[in-house]
C-alpha positions in Angstrom: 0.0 0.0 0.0 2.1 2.0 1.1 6.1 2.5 0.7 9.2 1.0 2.6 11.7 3.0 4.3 15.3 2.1 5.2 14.5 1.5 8.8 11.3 -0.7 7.7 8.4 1.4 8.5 5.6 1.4 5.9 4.8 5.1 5.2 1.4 6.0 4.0 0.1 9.0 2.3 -1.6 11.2 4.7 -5.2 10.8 2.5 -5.0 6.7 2.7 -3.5 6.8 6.5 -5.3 4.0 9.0 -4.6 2.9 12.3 -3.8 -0.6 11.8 -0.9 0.5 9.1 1.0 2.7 11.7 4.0 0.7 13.6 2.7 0.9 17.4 6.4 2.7 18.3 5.1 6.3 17.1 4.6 8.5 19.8 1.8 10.3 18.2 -0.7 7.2 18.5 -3.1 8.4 21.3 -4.5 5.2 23.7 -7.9 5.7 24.7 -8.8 7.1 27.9 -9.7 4.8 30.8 -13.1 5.2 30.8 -13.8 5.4 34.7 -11.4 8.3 34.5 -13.8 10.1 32.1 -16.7 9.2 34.7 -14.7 10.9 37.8 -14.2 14.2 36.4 -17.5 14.8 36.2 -18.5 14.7 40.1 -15.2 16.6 40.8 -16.6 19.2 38.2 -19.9 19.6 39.6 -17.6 20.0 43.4 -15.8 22.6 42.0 -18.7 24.6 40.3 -20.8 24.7 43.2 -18.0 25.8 45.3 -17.8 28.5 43.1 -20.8 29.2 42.9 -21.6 29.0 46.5 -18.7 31.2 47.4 -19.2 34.2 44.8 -22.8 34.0 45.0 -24.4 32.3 47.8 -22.1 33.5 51.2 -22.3 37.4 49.9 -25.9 37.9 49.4 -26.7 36.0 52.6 -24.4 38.9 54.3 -26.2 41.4 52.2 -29.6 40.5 53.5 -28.0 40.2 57.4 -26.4 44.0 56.9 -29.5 45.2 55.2 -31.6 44.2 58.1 -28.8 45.8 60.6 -28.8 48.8 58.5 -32.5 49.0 58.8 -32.4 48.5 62.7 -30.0 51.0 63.1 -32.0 53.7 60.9 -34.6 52.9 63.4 -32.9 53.7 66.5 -30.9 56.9 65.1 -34.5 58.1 64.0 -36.0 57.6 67.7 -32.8 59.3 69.0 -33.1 62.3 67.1 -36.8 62.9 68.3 -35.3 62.5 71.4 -32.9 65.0 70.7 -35.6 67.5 68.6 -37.6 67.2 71.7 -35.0 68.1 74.4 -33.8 70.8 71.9 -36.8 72.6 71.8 -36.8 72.2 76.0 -33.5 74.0 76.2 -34.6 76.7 73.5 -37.2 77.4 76.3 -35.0 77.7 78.9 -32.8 80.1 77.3 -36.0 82.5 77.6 -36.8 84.5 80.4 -40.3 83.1 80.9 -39.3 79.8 80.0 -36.7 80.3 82.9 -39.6 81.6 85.3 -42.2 78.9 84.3 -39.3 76.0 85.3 -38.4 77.7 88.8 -41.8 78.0 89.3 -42.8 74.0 88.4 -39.5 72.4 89.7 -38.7 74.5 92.3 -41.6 75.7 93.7 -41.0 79.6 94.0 -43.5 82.0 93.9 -43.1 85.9 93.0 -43.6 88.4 95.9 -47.1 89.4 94.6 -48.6 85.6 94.4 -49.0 83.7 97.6 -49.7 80.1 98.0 -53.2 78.3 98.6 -52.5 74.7 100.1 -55.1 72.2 98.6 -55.8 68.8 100.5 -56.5 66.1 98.6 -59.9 64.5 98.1 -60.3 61.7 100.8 -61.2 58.0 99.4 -64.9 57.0 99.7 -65.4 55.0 101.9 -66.9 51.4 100.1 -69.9 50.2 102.4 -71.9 47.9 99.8 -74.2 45.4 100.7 -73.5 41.8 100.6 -75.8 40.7 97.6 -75.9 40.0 94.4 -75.3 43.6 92.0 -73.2 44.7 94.8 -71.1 41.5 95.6 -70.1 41.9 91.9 -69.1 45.8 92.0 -66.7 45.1 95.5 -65.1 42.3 93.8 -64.6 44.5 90.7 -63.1 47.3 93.0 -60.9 45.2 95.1 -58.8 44.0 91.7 -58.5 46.8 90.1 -57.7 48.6 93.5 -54.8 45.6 93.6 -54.1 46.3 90.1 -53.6 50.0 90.5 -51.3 49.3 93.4 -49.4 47.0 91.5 -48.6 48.9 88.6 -47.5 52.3 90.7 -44.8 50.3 91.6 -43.5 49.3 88.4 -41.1 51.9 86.6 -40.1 51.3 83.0 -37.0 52.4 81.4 -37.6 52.6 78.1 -34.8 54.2 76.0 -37.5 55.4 72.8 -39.6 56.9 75.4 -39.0 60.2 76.5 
């Protein structure tokens, strides 16, 4: 078929070239792949992928979302603070004043100008409860008595709220 070199290998046209006809020595005759080999790239593919994936993707919009939702927290408390603020603002703008100044010594301090004088009122006394025993009545004591417990309950409760002024 082909032609007969000094060293014995049949050479072949390019155009007419098989497989069987090349001498198993060249170094450009390819073996086939193992085929398991071809089958275990493909899960290590996938494994790299998703870890790529999960690590330009995934991981920074879950932080986004967790700092969008601090950021959003945070608004909320500088906005409360500056009420706060707006509010005790406008208190010290009224103490700057002269009235403003007379109307707090007068509240918190309890002076009085040398024309006013002072009239002491007592406080109203508590009723005194006399109901009788049956059956509209029973109903209106009982009613009394909790929420008298109530009452006294929550007076001694105090809440410290920092959004509250």
């Amino acid at each position: 078929m082909g032609t007969t070199s000094l060293t014995g290998e049949i050479r072949v046209p390019p155009t007419r070239l098989r497989r069987n006809d090349l001498p198993k020595s060249d170094s450009f005759i390819r073996t086939k792949p193992r085929i398991g080999a071809r089958y275990a790239i493909i899960p290590l593919g996938t494994l790299v992928v998703g870890a790529f994936v999960l690590a330009l993707f995934v991981i920074p919009i879950r932080t986004w979302t967790n700092q969008r939702t601090d950021v959003a927290q945070r608004n909320e408390q500088f906005a409360a603070y500056e009420d706060i603020n707006d509010v005790l603002q406008e208190e010290v703008d009224v103490l700057r004043t002269p009235q403003g100044t007379q109307e707090a010594i007068r509240s918190q301090l309890g002076y009085l100008l040398p024309s006013e004088s002072r009239v002491p009122l007592l406080a109203t006394p508590n009723a005194i409860l006399t109901l009788p025993d049956r059956w509209p009545y029973s109903l209106v004591s009982r009613i009394l008595q909790i929420r008298s417990a109530q009452a006294a309950y929550n007076s001694g409760i105090g809440t410290l709220d920092p959004l509250q002024p």
